[in-house]
PAVOBA-45864 format. One line per field, with one value per residue (C-alpha): residue number from 0; residue in three letters; x, z, y negated. Coordinates in steps of 0.2 Angstrom, whole numbers. Each point is the difference from the previous one (the first is absolute). Layout:
// residues N
num	c(NUM / ...);
residuo	c(Ala / ...);
x	c(X / ...);
z	c(Z / ...);
y	c(Y / ...);
//
This chain:
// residues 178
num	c(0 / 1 / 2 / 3 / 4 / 5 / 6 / 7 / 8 / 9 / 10 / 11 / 12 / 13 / 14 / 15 / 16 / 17 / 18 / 19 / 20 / 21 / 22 / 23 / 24 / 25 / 26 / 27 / 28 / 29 / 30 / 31 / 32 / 33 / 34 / 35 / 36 / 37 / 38 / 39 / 40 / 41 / 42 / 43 / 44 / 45 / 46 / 47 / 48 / 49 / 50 / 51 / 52 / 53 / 54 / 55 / 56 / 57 / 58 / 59 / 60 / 61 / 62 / 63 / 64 / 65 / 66 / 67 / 68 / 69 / 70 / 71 / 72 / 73 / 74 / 75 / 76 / 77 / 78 / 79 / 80 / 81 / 82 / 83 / 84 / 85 / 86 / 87 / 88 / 89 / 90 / 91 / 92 / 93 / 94 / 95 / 96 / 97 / 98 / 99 / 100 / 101 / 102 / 103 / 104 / 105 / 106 / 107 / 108 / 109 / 110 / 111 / 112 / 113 / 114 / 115 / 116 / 117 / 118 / 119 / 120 / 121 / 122 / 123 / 124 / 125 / 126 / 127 / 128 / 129 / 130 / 131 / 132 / 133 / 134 / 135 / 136 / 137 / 138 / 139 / 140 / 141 / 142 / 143 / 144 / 145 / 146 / 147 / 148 / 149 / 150 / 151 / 152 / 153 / 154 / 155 / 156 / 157 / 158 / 159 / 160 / 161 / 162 / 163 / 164 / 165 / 166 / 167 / 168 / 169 / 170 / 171 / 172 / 173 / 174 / 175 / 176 / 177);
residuo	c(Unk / Unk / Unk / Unk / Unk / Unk / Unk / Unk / Unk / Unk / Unk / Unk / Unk / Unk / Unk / Unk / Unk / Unk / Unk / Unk / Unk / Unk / Unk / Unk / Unk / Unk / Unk / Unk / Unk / Unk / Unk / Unk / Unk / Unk / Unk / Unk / Unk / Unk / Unk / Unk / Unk / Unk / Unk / Unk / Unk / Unk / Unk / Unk / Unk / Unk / Unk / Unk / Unk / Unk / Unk / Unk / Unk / Unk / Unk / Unk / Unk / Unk / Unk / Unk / Unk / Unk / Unk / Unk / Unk / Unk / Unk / Unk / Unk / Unk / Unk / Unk / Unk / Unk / Unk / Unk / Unk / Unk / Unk / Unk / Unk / Unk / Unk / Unk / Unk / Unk / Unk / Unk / Unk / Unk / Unk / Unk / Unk / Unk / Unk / Unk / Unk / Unk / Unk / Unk / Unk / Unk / Unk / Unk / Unk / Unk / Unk / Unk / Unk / Unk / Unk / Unk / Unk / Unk / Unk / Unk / Unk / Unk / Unk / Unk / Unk / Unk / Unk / Unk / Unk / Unk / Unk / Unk / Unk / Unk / Unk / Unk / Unk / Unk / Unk / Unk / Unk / Unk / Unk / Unk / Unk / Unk / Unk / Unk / Unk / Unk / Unk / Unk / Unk / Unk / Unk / Unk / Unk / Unk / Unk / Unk / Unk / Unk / Unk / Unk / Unk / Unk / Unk / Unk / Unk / Unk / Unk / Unk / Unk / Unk / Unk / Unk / Unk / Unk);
x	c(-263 / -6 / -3 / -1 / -17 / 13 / 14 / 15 / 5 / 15 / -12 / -13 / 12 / 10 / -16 / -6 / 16 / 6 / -20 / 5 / 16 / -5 / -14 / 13 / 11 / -13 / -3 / 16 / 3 / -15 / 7 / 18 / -11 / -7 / 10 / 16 / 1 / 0 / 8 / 16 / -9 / -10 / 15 / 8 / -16 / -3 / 18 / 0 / -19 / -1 / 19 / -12 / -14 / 13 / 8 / -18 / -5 / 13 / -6 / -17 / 3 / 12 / -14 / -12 / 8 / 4 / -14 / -18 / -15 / -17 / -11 / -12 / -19 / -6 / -14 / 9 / 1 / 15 / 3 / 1 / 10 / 11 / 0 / 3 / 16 / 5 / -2 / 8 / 18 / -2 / 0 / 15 / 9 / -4 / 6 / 16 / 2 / -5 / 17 / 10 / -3 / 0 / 17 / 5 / -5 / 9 / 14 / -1 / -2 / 17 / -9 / 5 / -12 / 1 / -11 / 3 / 18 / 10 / -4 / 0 / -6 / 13 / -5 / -10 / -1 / 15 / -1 / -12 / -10 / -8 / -5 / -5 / -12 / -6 / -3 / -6 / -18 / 0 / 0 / -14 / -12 / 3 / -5 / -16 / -5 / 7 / -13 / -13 / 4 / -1 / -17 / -7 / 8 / -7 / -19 / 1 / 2 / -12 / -9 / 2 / -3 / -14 / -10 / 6 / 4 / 10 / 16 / 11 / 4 / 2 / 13 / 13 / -9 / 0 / 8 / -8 / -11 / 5);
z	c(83 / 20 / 3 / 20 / 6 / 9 / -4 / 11 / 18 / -8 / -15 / 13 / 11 / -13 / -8 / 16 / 7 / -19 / 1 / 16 / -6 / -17 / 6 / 12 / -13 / -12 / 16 / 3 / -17 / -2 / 16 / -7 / -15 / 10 / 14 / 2 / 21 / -1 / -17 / 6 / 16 / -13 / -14 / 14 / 2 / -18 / -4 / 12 / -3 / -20 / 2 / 14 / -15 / -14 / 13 / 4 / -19 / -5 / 12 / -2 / -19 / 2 / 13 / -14 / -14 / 12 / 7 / -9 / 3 / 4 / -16 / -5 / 0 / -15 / -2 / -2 / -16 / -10 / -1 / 20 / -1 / -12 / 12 / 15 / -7 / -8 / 14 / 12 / -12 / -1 / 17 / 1 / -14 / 9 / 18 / -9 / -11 / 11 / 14 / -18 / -8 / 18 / 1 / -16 / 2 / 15 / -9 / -14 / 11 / 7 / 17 / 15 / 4 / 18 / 8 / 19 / 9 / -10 / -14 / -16 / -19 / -14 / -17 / -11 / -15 / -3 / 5 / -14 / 2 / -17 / 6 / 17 / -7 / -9 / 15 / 12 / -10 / -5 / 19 / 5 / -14 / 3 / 20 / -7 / -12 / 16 / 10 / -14 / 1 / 16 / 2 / -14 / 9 / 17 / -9 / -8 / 12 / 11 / -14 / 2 / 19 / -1 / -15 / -9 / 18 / -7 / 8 / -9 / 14 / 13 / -11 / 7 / 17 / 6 / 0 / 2 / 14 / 11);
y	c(322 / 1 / -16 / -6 / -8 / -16 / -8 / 8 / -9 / -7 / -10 / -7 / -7 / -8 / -6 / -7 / -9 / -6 / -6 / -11 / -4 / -6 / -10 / -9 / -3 / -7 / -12 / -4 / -4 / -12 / -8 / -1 / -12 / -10 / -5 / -8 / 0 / 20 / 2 / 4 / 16 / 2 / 6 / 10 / 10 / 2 / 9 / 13 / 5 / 1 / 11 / 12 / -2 / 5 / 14 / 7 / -2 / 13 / 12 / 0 / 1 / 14 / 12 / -7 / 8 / 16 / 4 / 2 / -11 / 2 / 1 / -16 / 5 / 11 / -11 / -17 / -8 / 1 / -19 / 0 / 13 / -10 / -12 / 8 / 8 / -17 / -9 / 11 / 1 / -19 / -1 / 8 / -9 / -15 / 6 / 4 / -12 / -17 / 6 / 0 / -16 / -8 / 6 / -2 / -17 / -4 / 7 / -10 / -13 / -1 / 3 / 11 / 12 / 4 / 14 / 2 / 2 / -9 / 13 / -6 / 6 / 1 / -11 / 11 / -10 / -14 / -19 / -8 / -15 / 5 / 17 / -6 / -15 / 17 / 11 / -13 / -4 / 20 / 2 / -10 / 6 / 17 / -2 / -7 / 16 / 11 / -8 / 0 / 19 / 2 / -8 / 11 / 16 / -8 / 0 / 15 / 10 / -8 / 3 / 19 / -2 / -7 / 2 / 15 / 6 / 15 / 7 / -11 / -13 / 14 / 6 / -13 / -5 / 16 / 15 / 18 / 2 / 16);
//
């Protein structure tokens, strides 16, 4: 297979803005914890934004199984090749997945889930107080391992910026030069 030298336009910016957007969210959701005088701003900011994230999530899983990607180093070992791939489909179980069971959880919840405009989300799981004491811990430990994950991602590709420095972070920070 020809595989390209960087990730396609469509993958980077994804990447980048899911990046920022993420980030916000793992923010927003550490501020929901901890404070009750913004909870409520706080709740109407996280809706909207993991629903984007969910959206976003589809696409960029959908160019990523369409389009091919940019080979790892010949020269790396297998385990970190293991764990590149790993890690990477992790990340995108978790960028799916965490939208889900926060709807799901809402849902189960008996709670409105408002976005913007008087636009509402439909149920996707049936009123249960069981199910929701269920999906609310599942929630909160799964943010945690998604920011465990993100950190690893964050050091290894600084990592292969800066000690390795092979071509593997310039595969999504930049595109081909002209």
């Amino acid at each position: 297979m020809n595989r390209p030298r960087h990730f396609n336009l469509l993958a980077r910016v994804l990447h980048w803005s899911m990046a920022l957007a993420i980030l916000a969210m793992l923010f927003v959701g550490a501020g929901m914890v901890v404070t009750l005088q913004y909870r409520a701003q706080l709740l109407d900011l996280h809706r909207p934004l993991g629903i984007a994230i969910l959206l976003l999530a589809i696409v960029r899983l959908l160019n990523r199984l369409s389009r091919p990607t940019p080979a790892l180093p010949s020269d790396l070992p297998a385990i970190q090749k293991f764990a590149a791939h790993a890690s990477h489909w992790l990340l995108y179980g978790l960028m799916l997945a965490m939208p889900l069971i926060g709807w799901a959880m809402l849902s189960a919840g008996g709670y409105p889930i408002p976005l913007f405009g008087g636009l509402h989300l439909p149920a996707i799981v049936p009123h249960s107080p069981e199910l929701y004491g269920m999906l609310r811990p599942l929630h909160g430990v799964l943010a945690y391992v998604l920011f465990a994950t993100i950190l690893a991602h964050l050091g290894a590709a600084l990592f292969h910026a800066w000690v390795r420095r092979d071509a593997v972070f310039g595969q999504m920070a930049r595109g081909e030069r002209k």
